[in-house]
C-alpha positions as CSV (number, residue, x, y, z in Angstrom):
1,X,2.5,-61.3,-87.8
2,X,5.0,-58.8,-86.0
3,X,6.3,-57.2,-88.8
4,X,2.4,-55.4,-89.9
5,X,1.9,-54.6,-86.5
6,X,5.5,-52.9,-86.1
7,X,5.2,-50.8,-89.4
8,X,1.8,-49.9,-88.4
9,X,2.8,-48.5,-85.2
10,X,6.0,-47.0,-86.9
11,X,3.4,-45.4,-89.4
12,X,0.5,-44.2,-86.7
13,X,3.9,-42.6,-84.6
14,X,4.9,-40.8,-88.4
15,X,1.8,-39.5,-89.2
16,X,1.2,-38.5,-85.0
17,X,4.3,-36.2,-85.5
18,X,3.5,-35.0,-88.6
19,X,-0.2,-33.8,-87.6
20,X,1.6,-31.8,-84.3
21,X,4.5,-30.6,-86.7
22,X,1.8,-29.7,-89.3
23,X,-0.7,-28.3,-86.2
24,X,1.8,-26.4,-85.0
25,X,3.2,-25.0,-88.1
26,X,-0.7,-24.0,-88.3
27,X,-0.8,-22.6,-84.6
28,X,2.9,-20.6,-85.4
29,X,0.7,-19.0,-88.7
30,X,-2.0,-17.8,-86.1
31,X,0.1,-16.7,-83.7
32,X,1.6,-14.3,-86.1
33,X,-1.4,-13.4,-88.1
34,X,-2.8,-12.5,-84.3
35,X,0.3,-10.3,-83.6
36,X,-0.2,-8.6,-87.1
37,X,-3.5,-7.7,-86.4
38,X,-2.6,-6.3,-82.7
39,X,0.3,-4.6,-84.4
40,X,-2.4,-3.2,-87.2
41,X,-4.3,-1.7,-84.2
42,X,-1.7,-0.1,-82.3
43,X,-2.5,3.5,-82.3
44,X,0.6,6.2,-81.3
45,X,0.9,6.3,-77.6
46,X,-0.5,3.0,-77.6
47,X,2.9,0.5,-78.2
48,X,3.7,-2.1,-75.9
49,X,5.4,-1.4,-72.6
50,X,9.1,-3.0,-72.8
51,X,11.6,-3.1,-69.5
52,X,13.8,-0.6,-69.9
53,X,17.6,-2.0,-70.6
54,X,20.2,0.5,-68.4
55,X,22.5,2.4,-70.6
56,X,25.3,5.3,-70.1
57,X,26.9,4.9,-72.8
58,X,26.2,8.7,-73.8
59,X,27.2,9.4,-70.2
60,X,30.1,11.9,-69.6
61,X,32.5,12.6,-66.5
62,X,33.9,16.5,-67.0
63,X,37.3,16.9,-67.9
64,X,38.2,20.1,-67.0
65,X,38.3,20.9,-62.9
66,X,40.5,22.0,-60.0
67,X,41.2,18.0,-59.9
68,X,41.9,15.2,-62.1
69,X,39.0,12.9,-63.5
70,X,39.3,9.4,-62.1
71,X,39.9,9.8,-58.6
72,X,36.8,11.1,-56.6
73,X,34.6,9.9,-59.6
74,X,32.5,6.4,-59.3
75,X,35.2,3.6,-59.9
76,X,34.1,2.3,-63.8
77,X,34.1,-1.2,-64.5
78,X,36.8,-1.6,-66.5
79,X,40.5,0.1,-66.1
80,X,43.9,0.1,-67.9
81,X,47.1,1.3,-66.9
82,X,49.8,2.5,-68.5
83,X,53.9,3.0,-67.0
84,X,55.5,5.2,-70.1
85,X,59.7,5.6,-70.1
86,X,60.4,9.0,-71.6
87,X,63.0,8.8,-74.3
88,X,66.6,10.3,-73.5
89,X,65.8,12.9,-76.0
90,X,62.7,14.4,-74.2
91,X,63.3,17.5,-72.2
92,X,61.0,20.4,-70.8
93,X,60.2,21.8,-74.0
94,X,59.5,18.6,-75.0
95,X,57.1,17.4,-72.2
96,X,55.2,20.4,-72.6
97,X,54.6,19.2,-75.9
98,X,53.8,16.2,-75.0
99,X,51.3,17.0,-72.3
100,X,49.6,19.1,-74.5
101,X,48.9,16.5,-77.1
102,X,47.1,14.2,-74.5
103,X,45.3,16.5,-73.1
104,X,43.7,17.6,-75.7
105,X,43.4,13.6,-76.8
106,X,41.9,13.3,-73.0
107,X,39.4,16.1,-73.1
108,X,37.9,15.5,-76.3
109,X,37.9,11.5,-76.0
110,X,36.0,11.5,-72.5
111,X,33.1,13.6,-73.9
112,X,32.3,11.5,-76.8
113,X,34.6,13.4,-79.3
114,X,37.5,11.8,-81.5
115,X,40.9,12.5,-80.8
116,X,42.3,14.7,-84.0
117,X,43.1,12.4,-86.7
118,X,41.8,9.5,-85.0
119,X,42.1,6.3,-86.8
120,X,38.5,5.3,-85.9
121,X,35.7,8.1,-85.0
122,X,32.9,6.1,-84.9
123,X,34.9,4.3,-81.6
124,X,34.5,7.7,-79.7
125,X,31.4,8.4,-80.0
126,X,29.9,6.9,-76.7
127,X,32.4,7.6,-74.3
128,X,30.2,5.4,-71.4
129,X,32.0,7.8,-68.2
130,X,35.7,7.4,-69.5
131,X,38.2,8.9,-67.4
132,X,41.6,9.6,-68.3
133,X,43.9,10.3,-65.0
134,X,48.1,11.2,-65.4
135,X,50.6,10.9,-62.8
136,X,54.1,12.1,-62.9
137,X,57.2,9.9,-61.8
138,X,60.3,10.9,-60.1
139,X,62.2,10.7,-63.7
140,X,59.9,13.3,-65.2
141,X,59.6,15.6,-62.6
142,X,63.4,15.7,-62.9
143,X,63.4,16.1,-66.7
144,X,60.8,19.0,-65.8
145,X,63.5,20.8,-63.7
146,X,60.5,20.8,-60.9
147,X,60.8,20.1,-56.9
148,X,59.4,16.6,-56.5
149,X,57.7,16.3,-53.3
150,X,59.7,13.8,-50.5
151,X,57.8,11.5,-51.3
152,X,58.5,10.7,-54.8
153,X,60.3,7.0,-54.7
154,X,60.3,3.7,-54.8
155,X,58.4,2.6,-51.5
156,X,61.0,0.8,-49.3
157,X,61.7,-2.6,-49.6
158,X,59.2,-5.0,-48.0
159,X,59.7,-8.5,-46.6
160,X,57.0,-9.6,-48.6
161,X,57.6,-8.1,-52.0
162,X,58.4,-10.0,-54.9
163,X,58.9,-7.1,-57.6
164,X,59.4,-7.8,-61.2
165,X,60.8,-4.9,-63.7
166,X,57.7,-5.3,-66.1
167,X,55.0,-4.2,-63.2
168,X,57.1,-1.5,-61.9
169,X,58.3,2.1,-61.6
170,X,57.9,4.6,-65.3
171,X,58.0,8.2,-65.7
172,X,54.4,8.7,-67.1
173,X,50.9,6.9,-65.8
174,X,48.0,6.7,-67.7
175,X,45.0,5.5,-65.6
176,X,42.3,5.1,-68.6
177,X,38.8,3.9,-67.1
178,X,35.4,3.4,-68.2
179,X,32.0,1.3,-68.5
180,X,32.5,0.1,-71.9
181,X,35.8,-2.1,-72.9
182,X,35.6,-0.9,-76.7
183,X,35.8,2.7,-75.5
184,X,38.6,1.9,-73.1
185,X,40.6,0.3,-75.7
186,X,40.3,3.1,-77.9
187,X,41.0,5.5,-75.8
188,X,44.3,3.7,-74.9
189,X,45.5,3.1,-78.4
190,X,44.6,6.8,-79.2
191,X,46.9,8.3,-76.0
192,X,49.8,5.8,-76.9
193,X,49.7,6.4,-80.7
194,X,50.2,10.1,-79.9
195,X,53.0,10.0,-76.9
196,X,54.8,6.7,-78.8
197,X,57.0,10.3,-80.0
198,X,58.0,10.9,-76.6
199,X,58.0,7.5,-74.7
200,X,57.9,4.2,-75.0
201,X,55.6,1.3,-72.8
202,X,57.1,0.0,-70.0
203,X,54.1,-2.1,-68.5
204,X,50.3,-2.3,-69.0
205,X,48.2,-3.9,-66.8
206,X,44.2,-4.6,-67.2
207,X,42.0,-4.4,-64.9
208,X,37.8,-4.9,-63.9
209,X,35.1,-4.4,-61.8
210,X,31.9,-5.4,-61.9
211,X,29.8,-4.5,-64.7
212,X,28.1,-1.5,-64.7
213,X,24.0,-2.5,-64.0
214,X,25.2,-5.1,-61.7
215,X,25.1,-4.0,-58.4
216,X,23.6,-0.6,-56.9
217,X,26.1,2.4,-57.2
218,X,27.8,2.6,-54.3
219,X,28.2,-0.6,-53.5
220,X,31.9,-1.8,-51.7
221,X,33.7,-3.7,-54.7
222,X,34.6,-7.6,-53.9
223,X,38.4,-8.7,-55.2
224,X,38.2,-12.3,-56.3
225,X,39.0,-13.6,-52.7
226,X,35.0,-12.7,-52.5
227,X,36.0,-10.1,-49.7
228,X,34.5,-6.4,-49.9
229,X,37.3,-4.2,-50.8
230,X,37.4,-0.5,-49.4
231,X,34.8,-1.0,-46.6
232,X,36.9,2.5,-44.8
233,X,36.9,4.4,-48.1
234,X,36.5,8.6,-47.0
235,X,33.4,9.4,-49.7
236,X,34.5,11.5,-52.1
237,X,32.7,15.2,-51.7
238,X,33.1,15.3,-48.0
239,X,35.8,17.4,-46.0
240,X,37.3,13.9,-45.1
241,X,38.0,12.9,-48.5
242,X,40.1,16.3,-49.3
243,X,41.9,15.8,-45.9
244,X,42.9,12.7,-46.7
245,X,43.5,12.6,-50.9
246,X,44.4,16.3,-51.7
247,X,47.8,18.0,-51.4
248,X,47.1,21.5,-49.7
249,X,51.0,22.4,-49.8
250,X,51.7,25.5,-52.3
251,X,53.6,24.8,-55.2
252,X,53.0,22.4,-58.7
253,X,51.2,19.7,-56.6
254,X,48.4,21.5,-54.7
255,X,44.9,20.3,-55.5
256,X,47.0,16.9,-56.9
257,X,47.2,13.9,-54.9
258,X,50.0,10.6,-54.8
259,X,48.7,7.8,-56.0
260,X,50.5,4.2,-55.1
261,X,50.3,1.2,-58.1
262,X,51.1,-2.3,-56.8
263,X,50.5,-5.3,-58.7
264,X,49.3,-8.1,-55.9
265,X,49.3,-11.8,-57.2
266,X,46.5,-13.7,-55.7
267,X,47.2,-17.5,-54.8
268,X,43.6,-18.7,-55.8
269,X,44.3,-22.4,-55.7
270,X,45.7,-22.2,-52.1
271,X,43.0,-19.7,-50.7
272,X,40.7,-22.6,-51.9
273,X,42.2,-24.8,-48.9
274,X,41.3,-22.8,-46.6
275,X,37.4,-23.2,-44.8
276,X,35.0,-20.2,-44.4
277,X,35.8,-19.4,-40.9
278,X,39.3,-19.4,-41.2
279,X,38.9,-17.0,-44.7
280,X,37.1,-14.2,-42.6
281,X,39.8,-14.6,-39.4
282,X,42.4,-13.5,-41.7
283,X,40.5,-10.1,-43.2
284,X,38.3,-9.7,-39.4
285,X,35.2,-9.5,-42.1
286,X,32.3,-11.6,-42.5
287,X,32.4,-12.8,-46.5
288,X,28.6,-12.4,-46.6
289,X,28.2,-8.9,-46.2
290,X,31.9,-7.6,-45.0
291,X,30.4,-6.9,-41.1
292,X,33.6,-6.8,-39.0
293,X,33.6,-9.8,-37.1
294,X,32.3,-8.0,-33.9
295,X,29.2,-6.1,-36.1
296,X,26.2,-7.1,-38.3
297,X,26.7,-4.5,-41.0
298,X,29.2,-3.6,-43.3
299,X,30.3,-0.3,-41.8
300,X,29.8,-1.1,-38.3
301,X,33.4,0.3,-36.7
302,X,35.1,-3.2,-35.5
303,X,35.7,-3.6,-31.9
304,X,39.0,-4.8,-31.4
305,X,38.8,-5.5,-27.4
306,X,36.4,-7.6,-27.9
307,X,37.3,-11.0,-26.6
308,X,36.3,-14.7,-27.2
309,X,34.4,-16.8,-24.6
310,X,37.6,-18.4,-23.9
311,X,39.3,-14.8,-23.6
312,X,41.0,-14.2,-26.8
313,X,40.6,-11.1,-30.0
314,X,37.1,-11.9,-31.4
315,X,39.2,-9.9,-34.5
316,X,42.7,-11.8,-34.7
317,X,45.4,-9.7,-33.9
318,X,47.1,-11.1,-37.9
319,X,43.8,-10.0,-39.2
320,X,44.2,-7.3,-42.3
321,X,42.0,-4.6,-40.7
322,X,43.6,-4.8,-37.3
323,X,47.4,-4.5,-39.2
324,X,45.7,-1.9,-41.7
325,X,44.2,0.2,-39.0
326,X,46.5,3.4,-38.0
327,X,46.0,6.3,-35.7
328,X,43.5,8.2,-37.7
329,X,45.8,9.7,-40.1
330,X,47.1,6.6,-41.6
331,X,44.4,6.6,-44.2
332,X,44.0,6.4,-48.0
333,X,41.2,5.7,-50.4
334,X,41.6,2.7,-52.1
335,X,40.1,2.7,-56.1
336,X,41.5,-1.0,-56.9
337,X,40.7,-3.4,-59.8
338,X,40.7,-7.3,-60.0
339,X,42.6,-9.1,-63.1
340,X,42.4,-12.4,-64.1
341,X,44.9,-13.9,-67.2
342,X,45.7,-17.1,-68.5
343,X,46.7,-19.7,-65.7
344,X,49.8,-21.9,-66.7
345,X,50.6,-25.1,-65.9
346,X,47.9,-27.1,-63.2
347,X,46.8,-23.8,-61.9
348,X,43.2,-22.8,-62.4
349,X,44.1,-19.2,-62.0
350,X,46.6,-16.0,-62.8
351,X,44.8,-13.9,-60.4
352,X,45.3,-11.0,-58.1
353,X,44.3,-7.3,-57.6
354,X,45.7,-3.9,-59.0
355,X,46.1,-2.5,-56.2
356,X,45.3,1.7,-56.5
357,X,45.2,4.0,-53.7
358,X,45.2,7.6,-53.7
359,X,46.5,9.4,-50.6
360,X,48.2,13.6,-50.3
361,X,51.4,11.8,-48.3
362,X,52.6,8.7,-49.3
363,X,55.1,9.0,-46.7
364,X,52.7,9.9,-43.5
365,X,49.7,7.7,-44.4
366,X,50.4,4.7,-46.7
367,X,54.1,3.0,-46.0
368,X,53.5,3.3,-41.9
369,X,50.3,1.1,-42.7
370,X,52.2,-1.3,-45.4
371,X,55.3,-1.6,-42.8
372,X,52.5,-2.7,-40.6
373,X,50.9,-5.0,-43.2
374,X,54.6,-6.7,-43.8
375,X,55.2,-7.5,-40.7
376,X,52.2,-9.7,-39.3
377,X,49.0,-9.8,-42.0
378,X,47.9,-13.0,-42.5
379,X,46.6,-12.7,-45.7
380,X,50.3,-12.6,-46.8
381,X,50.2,-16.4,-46.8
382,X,48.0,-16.0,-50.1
383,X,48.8,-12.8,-51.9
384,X,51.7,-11.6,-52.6
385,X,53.3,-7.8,-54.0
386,X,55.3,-8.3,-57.6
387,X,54.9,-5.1,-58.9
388,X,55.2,-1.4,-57.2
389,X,55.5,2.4,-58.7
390,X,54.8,5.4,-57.2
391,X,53.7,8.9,-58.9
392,X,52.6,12.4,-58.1
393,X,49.2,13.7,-59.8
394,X,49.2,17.0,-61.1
395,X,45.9,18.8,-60.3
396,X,43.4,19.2,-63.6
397,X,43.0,22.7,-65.5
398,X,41.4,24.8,-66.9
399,X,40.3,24.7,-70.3
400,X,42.9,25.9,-72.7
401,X,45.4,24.5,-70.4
402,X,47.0,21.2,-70.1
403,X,47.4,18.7,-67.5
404,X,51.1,19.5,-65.9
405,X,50.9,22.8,-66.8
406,X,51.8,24.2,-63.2
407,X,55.1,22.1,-63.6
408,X,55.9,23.1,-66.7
409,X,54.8,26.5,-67.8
């Protein structure tokens, strides 16, 4: 009779399960009597050894200096930046003021310290390296009756550009970065809740790197092309980084720096189209480790007479670090950030790279290279420029002084 035979096989599975349910139950009890006893016995000294988890939250960059924070320091993971319009009100007197008021927000927030009357202390307390860095526009330095440096413009039109109003120009930047997003965000909301007085947001943009713990310190930072990004970077503490980033002319601006903002769309979807071989032709880079086509390492200097069997460039003469390479003063040390938003429509992606370079003559070393870079770049076919501003940054100060104080005191 099938029906016995099924119930008793239905019964000897039940009661299987509930002896391994009720033997493990039994096994769990040990397990944790076992770890109470070992946990009895621990002595001081004696506790067990667990991996230590990385942490800087507590971790502070200086504010005070002959420079500005955020420049020469270790790029943080995450960045925002802020374009301010001063109000039609706001004049010298006014600015001082101003300035004043976020610097003293800037110096105490980067060292773990609430802003006064901040909303939320307990958000400030671990300030994970946040930087706060200003730059001047041409508006302001004209509101501050000072001699802005030649300069001080809109970068020429380029045939690649695609500018929109709401990722360019302003008379203020904030550049606030740091490990932690919670501490960024604060930060942020703390500066603009204290200059909203003064000036009003023209853009914000986001921006990220990788997280901090990810990679070893130092390492060249990948844009979401997967391409290293800054491979000719002067390092920061060497007499090649001051020649190249700090302004040495006397007046407001010396020991300050220019510091170019673009806003560069990536075209993710279409860069997908395109094989491996024909991605690293249009940098001159390996992806795998950013070697120059005609080297093995990273930072091997690229050899651009270097010919195919068939006689042509090994490194393409459309390739971004032949059209980015200039005559040894052309330089600049990039400090960009990747951002990613929501895609519309049947786009996977809203992607691109804020684009950040610091450089003491934006005239002499960074529009000769873009003019270059506009003309025959083949990565042009996938990026492409929508937002621009230029702006001088003051050099830091002293403490009881305030950032811009050489303009306006």
């Amino acid at each position: 009779m099938p029906a016995p035979a099924e119930g008793a096989h239905s019964r000897r599975i039940g009661s299987t399960r509930r002896q391994f349910l009720l033997g493990g139950a039994v096994a769990g009890a040990g397990a944790v009597a076992a770890v109470g006893v070992d946990l009895a016995l621990n002595r001081p000294g004696s506790e067990p050894q667990v991996a230590a988890t990385p942490m800087n939250g507590e971790e502070t960059v200086p504010f005070f200096g002959v420079h500005q924070a955020g420049i020469d320091t270790a790029a943080q993971a995450h960045g925002v930046f802020v374009a301010l319009d001063l109000h039609d009100d706001v004049d010298r007197d006014a600015l001082t003021r101003l300035m004043r008021i976020l610097t003293d927000d800037a110096a105490r927030l980067t060292q773990g310290e609430p802003a006064l009357a901040d909303s939320e202390p307990e958000l400030a307390l671990s300030p994970a390296r946040l930087t706060v860095t200003f730059g001047f526009g041409p508006g302001l330095v004209t509101r501050a009756n000072g001699a802005a440096p030649s300069w001080l413009a809109p970068l020429p039109a380029f045939r690649v550009d695609r500018l929109r109003p709401e990722f360019s120009a302003g008379d203020l930047l904030l550049q606030i970065a740091g490990d932690d997003p919670l501490t960024v965000a604060h930060a942020t909301r703390m500066l603009l809740k204290d200059a909203r007085g003064f000036a009003n947001i023209r853009w914000t943009q986001q921006g990220f790197r990788r997280a901090y713990g990810t990679e070893r310190p130092g390492t060249t930072m990948r844009n979401l092309f997967g391409q290293v990004d800054g491979t000719t970077n002067p390092q920061p503490g060497t007499t090649d980084f001051d020649r190249v980033v700090w302004t040495d002319t006397d007046g407001w601006l010396a020991g300050g720096t220019g510091v170019v903002v673009r806003r560069i769309r990536m075209d993710l979807d279409k860069w997908d189209r395109l094989d491996r071989s024909g991605r690293e032709a249009s940098v001159g880079r390996t992806l795998a480790n950013g070697a120059p086509l005609t080297g093995t390492d990273e930072f091997d200097e690229p050899d651009f007479e270097a010919k195919t069997a068939i006689g042509f460039p090994v490194i393409p003469q459309f390739a971004h670090i032949r059209r980015a390479r200039g005559d040894g003063a052309e330089r600049i040390f990039r400090r960009a950030y990747n951002y990613d938003e929501r895609p519309a429509g049947a786009e996977v992606s809203e992607s691109g790279l804020i684009f950040v370079s610091f450089q003491a003559d934006i005239d002499r070393q960074f529009i000769p290279m873009q003019h270059r870079l506009d003309e025959l770049d083949l990565l042009n076919e996938w990026t492409t420029p929508i937002g621009s501003a230029v702006f001088a940054v003051p050099p830091g100060c002293r403490d009881g002084g305030f950032i811009g104080d050489t303009l306006l005191t």
